[in-house]
VMD Tcl script that draws the C-alpha trace (Angstrom):
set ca {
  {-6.41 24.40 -1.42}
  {-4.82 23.22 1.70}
  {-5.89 19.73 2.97}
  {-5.08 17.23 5.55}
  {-5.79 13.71 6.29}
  {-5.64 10.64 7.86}
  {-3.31 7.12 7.38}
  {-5.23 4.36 8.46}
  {-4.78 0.84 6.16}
  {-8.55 -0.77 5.44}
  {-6.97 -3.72 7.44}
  {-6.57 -1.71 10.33}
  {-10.23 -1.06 10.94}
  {-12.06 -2.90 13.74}
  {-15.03 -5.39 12.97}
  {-15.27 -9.08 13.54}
  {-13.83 -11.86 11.08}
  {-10.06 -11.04 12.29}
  {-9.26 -8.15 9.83}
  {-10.80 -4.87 8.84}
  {-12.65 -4.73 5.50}
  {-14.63 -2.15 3.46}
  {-17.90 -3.37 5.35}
  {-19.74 -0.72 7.62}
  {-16.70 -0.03 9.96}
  {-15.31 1.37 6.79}
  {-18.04 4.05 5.97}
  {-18.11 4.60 9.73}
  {-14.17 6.29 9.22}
  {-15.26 8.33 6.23}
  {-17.74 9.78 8.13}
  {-15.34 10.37 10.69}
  {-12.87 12.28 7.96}
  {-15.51 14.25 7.24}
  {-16.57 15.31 10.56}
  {-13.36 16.28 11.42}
  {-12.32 18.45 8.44}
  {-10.18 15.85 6.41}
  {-10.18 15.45 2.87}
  {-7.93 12.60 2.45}
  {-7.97 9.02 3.54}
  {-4.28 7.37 2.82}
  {-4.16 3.86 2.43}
  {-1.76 1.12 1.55}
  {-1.70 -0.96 -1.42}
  {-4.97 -2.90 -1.87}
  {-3.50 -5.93 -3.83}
  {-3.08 -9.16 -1.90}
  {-0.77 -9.74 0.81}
  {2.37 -12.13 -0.08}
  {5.70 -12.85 1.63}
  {5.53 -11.86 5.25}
  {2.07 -10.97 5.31}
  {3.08 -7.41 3.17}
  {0.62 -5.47 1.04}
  {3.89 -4.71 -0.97}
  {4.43 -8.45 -2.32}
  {2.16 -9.01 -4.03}
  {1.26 -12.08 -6.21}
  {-0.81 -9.02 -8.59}
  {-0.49 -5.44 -9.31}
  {-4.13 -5.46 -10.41}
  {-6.17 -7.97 -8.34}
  {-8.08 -7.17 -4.61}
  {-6.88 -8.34 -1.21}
  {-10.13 -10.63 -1.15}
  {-9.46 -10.51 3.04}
  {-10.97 -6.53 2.51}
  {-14.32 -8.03 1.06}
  {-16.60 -7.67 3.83}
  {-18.15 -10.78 5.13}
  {-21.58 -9.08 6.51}
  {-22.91 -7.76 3.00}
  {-22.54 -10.99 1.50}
  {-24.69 -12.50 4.17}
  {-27.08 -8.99 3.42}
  {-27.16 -11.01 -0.13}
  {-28.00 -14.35 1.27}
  {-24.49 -15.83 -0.38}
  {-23.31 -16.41 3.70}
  {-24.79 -17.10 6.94}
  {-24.02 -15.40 10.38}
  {-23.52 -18.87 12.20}
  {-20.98 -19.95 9.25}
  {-19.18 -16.97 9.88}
  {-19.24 -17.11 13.41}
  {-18.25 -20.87 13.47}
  {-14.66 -20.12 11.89}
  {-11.41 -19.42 14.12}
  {-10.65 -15.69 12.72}
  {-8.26 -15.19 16.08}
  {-8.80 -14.36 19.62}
  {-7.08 -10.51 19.37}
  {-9.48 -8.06 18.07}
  {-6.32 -5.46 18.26}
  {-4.41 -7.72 16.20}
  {-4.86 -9.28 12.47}
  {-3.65 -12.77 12.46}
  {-2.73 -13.65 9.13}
  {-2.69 -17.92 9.86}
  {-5.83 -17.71 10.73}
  {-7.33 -15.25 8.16}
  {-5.42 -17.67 5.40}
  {-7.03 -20.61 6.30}
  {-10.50 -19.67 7.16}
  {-11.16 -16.75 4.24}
  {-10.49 -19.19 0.96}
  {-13.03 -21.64 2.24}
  {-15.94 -19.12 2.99}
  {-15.53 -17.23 -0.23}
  {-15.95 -20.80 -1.96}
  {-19.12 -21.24 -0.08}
  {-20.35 -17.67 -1.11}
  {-19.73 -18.90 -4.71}
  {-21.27 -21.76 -4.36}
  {-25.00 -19.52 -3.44}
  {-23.59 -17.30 -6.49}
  {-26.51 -16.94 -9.18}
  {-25.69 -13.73 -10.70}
  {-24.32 -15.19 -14.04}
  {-24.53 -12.35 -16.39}
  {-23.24 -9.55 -14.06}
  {-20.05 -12.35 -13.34}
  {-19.47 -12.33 -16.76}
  {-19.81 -8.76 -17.89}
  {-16.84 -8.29 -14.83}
  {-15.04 -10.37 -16.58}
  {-15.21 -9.43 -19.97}
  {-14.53 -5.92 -18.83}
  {-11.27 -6.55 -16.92}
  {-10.05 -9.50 -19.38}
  {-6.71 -7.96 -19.66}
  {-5.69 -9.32 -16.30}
  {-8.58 -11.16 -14.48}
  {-8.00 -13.88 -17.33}
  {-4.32 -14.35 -16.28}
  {-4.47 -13.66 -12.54}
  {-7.18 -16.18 -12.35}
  {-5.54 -19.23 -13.99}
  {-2.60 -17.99 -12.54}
  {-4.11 -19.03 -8.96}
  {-5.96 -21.57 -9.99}
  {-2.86 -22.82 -11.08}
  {-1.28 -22.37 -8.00}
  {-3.77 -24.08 -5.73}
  {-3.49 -26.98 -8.16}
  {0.65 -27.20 -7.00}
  {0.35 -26.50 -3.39}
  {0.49 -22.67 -3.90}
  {3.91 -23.57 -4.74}
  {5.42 -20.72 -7.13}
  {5.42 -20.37 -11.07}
  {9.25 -21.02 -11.44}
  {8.44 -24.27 -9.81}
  {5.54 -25.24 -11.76}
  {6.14 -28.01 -15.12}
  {8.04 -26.34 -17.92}
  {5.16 -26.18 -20.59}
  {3.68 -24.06 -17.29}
  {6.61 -22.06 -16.27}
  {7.06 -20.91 -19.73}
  {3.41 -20.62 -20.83}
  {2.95 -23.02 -23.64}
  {0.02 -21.68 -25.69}
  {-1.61 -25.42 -25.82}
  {-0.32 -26.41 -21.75}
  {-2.25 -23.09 -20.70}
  {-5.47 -23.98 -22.78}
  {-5.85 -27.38 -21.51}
  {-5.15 -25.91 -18.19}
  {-7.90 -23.44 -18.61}
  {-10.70 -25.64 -19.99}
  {-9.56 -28.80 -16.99}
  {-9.82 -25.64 -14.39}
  {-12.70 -23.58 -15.82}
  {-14.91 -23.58 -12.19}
  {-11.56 -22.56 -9.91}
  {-10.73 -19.97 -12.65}
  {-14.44 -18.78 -12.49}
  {-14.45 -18.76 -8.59}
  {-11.33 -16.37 -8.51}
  {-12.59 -14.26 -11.18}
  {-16.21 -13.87 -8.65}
  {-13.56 -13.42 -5.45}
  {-12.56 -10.04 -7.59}
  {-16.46 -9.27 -8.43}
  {-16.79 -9.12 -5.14}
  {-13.64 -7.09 -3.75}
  {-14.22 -4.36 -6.82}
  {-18.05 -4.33 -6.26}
  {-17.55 -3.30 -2.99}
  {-14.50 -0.30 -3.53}
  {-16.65 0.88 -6.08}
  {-19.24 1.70 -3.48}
  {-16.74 3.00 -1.18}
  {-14.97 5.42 -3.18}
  {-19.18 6.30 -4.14}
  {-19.57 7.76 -0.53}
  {-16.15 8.90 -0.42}
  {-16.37 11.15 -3.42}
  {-20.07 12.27 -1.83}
  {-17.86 13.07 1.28}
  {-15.24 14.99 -0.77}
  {-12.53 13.05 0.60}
  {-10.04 12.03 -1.70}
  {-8.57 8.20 -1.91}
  {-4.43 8.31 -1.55}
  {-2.75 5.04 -2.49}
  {0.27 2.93 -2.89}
  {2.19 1.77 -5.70}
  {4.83 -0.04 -5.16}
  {7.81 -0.30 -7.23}
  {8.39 -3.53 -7.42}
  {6.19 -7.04 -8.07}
  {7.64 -10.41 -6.73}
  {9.01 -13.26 -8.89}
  {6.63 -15.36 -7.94}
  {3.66 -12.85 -9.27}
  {1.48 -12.95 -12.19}
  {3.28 -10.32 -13.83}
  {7.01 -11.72 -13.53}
  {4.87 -14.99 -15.41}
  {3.30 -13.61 -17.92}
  {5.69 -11.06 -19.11}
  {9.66 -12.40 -18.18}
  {11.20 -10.21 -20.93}
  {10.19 -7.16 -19.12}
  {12.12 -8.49 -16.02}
  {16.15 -9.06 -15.24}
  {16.07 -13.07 -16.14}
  {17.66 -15.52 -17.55}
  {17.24 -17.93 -20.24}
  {16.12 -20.35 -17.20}
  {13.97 -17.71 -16.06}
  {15.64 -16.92 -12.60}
  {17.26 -13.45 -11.73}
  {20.04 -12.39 -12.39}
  {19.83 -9.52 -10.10}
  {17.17 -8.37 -7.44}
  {16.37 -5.19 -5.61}
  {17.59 -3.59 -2.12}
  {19.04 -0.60 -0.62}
  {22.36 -0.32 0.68}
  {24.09 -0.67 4.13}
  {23.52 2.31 5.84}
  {23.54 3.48 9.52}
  {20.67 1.28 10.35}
  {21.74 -2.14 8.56}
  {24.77 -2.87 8.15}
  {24.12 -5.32 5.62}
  {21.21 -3.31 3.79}
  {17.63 -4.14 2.88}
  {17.63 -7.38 0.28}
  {13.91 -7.27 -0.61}
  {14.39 -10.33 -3.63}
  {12.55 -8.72 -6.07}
  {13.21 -9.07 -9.65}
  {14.28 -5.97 -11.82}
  {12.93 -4.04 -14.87}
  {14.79 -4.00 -18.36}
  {14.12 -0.53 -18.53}
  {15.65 -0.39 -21.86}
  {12.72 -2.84 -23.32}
  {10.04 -1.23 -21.26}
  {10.87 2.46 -23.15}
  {10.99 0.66 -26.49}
  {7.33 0.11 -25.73}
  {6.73 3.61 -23.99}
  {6.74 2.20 -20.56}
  {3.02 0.54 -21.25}
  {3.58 -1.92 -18.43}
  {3.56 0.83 -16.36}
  {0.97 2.88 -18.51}
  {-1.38 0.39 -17.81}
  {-0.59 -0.96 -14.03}
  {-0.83 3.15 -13.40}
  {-4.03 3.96 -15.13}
  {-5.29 0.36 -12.79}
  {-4.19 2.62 -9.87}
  {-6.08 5.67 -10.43}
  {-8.99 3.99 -10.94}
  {-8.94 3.16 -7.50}
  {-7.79 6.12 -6.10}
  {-7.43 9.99 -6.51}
  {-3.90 9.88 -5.67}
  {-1.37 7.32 -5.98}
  {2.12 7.17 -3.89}
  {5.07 6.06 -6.28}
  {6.87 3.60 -3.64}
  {10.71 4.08 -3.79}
  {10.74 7.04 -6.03}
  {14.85 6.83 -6.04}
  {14.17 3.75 -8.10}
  {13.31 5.48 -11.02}
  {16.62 7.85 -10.83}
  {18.92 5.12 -9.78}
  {18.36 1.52 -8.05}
  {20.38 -0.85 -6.03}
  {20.97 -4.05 -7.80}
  {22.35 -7.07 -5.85}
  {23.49 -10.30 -7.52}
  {21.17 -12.84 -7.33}
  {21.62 -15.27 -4.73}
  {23.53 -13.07 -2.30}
  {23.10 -13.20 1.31}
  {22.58 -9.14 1.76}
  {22.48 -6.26 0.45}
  {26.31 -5.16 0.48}
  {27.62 -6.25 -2.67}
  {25.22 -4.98 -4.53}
  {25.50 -1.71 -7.20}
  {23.81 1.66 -8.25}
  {22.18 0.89 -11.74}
  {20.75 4.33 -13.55}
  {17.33 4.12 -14.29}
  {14.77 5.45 -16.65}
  {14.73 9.27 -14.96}
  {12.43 11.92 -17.13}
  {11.83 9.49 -19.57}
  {9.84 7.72 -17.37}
  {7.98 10.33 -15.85}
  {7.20 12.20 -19.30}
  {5.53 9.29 -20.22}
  {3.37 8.84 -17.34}
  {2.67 12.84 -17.63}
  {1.93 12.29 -21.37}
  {-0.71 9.02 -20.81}
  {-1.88 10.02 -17.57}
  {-2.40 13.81 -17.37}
  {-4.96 13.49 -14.99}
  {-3.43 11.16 -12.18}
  {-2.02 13.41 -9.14}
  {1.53 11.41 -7.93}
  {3.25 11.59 -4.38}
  {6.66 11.12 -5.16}
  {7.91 9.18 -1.92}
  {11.18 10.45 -2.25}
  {12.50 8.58 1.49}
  {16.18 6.79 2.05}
  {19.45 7.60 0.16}
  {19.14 11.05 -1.70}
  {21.61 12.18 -3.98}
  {21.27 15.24 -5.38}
  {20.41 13.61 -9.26}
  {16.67 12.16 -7.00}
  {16.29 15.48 -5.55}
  {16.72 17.17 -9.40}
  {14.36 14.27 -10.76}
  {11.91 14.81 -8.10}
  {11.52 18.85 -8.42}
  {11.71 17.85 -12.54}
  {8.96 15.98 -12.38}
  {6.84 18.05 -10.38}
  {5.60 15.86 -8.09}
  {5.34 16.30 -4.36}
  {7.54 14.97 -1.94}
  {7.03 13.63 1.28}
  {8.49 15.36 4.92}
  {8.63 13.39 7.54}
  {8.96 15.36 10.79}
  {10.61 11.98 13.06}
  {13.20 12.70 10.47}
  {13.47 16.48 11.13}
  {15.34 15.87 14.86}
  {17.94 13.34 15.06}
  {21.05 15.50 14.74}
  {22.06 19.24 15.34}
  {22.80 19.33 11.27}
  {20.73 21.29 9.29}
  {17.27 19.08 7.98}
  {15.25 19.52 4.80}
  {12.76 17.83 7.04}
  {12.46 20.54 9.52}
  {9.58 22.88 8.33}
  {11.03 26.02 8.08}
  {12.86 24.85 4.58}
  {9.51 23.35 2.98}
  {8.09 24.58 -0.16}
  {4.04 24.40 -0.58}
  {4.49 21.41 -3.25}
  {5.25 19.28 -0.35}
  {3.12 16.32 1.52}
  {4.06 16.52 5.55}
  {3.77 13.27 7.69}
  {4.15 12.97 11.02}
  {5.29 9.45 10.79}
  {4.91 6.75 8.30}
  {3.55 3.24 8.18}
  {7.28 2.23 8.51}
  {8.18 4.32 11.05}
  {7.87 4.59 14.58}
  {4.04 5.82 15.97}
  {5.26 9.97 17.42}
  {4.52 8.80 21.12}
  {6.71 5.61 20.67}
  {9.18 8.21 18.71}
  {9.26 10.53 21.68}
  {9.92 7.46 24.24}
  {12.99 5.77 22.34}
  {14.55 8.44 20.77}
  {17.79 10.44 22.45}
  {17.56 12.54 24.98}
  {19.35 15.52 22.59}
  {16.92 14.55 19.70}
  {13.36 15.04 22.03}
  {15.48 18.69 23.32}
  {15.59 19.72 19.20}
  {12.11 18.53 18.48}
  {10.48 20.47 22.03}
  {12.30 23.29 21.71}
  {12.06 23.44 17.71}
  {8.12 22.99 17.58}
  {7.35 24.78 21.09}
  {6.31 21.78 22.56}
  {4.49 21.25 26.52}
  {3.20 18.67 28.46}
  {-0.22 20.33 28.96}
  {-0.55 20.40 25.07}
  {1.17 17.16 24.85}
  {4.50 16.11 22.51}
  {2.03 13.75 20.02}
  {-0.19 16.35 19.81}
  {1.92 19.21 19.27}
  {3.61 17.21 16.65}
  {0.75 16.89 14.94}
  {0.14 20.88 15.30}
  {3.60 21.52 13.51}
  {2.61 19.56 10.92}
  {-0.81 20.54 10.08}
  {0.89 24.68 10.20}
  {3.58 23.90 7.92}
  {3.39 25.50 4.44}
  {2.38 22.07 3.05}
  {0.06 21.40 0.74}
  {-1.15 18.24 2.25}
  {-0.43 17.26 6.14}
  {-1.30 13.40 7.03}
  {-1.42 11.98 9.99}
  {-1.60 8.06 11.27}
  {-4.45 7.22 13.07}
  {-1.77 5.44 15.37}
  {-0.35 9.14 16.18}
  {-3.92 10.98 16.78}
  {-4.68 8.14 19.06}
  {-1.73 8.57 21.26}
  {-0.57 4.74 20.38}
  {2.86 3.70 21.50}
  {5.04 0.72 20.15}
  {2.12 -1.91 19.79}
  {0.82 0.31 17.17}
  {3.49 0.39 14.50}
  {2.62 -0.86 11.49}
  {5.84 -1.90 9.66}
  {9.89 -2.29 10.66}
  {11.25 -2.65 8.05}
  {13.67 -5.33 7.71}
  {11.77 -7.59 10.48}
  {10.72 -10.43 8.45}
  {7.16 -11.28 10.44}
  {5.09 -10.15 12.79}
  {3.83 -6.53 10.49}
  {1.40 -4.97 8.96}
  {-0.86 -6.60 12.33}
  {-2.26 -3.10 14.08}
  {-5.77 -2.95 14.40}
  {-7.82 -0.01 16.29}
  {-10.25 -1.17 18.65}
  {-13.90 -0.45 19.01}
  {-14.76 3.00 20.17}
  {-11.73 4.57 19.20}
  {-13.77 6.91 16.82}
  {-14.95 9.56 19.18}
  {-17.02 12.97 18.99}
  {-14.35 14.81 21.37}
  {-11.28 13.47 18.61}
  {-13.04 14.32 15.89}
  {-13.99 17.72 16.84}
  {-10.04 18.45 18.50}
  {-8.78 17.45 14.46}
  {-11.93 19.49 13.15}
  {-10.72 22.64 15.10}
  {-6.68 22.07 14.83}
  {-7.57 21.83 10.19}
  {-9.79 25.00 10.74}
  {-6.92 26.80 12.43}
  {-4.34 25.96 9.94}
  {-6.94 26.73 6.95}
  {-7.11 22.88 5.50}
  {-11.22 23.03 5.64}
  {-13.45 25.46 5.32}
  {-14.52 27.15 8.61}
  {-18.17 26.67 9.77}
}
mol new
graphics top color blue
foreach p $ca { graphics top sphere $p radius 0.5 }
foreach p [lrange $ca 0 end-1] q [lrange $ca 1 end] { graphics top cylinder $p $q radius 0.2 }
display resetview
């Protein structure tokens, strides 16, 4: 069946407390998707943020942003008050999340929740259930409030390289911090699991993010260095990027560290296995970040400047994705098959059988012939207006060439009276797609102040927040009737 949907992160929601959360403004958007006809809510990553304030560095691949736990229900359960919540600095932007602030003031009302925290036995069934990486991730920050947050690599050797008998003292001298980050993670998955409850009630299916990468300073890099491109001292030897092209000069270096795929498919890629199978249990769908990774990936020496002198490395290809088809027959993939393409991703991609994404700000930007442009999709296909690293369409249509706005009005039969955004999103939602998503930035007509990412910037992201109101009866029913024209809901 045909579907379509909407790409709004949980952070971007409106609500008090400086950041969107899964609280009531939350259930107010599903109810939204399902008033308008939409049967997917994309999202991105739901880990915690890390360098530069980015959902895609972070410290876990299996823990909760705790900033998404909703401050309200916890006073519902008498763990917070309204005038302790009210007494913090969360920011004085509503349209904006500011990250400063929400560092410094969520850590010290989560300890107070914990501190009102009586629930014992259901704390410790959580635990026991999710030992496999609560135990880790949980001494891991401990660990790391202990130092000054400072990271892992940095820590005392016995630390850094996880002596059996440094970690146990550790654990018993920093059992109630280890406890009070395993309850922050109660909390965060007590509260998705009721979301995705009136989701799936809704019918609207959960997309998320993987990404491809961890940092070095993250749990995983600590507990598992053989997995990883280090050396004996257990620093890289070579980190991830993408190369110069007509945008950077220099390339993106993002600093991550990089798999030994060669020991990961001597164990049948069970890192993976497992982070993946943590990832569907959260969602219905799950984006595979940097899909070109697992065909090829750009490996720069460690300690470089940029990106230019770094390499294409093969990676693990079909052996890779057999296995996840093999272990995880179940999971639908998004194969987010963006930047370089040589023909070996495009073969991998259609191999594997996953959808790709087409991104119609890419379809218009030259006179040469586009695999972005509509008329050359196939049906296995996901169609985006825009992404949360591109441009919003109406800051698209204002910065973009004069020659590339001619292509994209004449190609999609665009008018004023309809409007560019909005005929945009009309192109995409008739396209042959399977699945057509659209940012909320795009359906709200939101101009530069609304993008989400640039990638390469390295602060200031990831910020956007809609403000109050912007959920109305009129938007809702203009999506409702543009998914009932193109057949992606059923017709009342």
């Amino acid at each position: 069946m045909r579907k379509s949907g909407i790409l709004m992160h949980i952070t971007s929601l409106p609500g008090p407390y400086g950041v969107g959360t899964m609280g009531k403004n939350a259930y107010a958007f599903l109810e939204f998707l399902h008033k308008s006809g939409q049967q997917s809510w994309q999202m991105l990553p739901l880990t915690p943020t890390g360098f530069g304030d980015s959902p895609y560095q972070s410290c876990s691949a299996y823990a909760g942003n705790p900033y998404l736990i909703d401050l309200d229900t916890l006073v519902r359960q008498h763990l917070l008050k309204k005038e302790e919540l009210l007494a913090v600095d969360w920011g004085d932007d509503d349209t904006r999340v500011d990250f400063g602030k929400l560092y410094n003031g969520r850590t010290p009302i989560l300890k107070l929740a914990y501190s009102r925290f009586r629930n014992d036995q259901a704390l410790n069934a959580f635990i026991k259930k999710n030992a496999s990486w609560l135990n880790d991730y949980a001494l891991f920050m401990a660990l790391k409030e202990t130092h000054g947050f400072a990271p892992w690599f940095q820590w005392e050797e016995e630390l850094k390289t996880r002596d059996p008998e440094a970690l146990e003292a550790q654990r018993q001298a920093l059992a109630e911090p280890i406890r009070f980050y395993c309850f922050v993670q109660y909390l965060f998955f007590r509260q998705w699991t009721a979301l995705r409850k009136k989701a799936e009630e809704y019918g609207i299916e959960l997309i998320g993010d993987v990404p491809i990468y961890v940092p070095y300073d993250s749990v995983e890099v600590w507990k598992d260095p053989q997995l990883f491109q280090l050396d004996e001292q257990l620093t890289p030897t070579a980190v991830a990027g993408c190369p110069p092209d007509a945008f950077t000069a220099d390339g993106q270096l993002w600093g991550n560290p990089l798999y030994r795929w060669d020991v990961l498919e001597k164990t049948g890629y069970k890192w993976w296995i497992d982070r993946l199978a943590a990832a569907g249990k959260l969602f219905d769908v799950v984006r595979l970040d940097h899909f070109r990774g697992f065909e090829a990936y750009w490996a720069v020496p460690y300690g470089d400047e940029n990106a230019r002198g770094g390499k294409w490395v093969k990676g693990p290809g079909m052996s890779f994705v057999d296995a996840l088809k093999k272990n995880l027959p179940d999971l639908d993939f998004i194969a987010e098959d963006l930047g370089f393409l040589t023909q070996e991703v495009l073969d991998l991609r259609d191999d594997s059988g996953y959808p790709g994404m087409k991104v119609l700000e890419f379809a218009f930007d030259s006179m040469e012939p586009s695999e972005y442009r509509p008329h050359t999709y196939t049906a296995n296909t996901v169609c985006y207006t825009g992404t949360h690293d591109n441009m919003t369409m109406r800051q698209w249509f204002e910065e973009a060439s004069e020659e590339a706005v001619k292509v994209a009005v004449d190609y999609m039969t665009l008018t004023k009276k309809e409007g560019y955004v909005w005929g945009t999103i009309r192109t995409a939602m008739s396209s042959v797609s399977n699945r057509a998503i659209v940012q909320m930035q795009d359906y709200l007509n939101l101009g530069a102040e609304a993008r989400m990412n640039f990638p390469g910037k390295p602060s200031g992201n990831w910020t956007w927040r809609a403000k109050k109101g912007y959920l109305t009866g009129s938007l809702a029913a203009r999506i409702l009737e543009l998914s009932q024209r193109y057949d992606r809901c059923k017709k009342a």
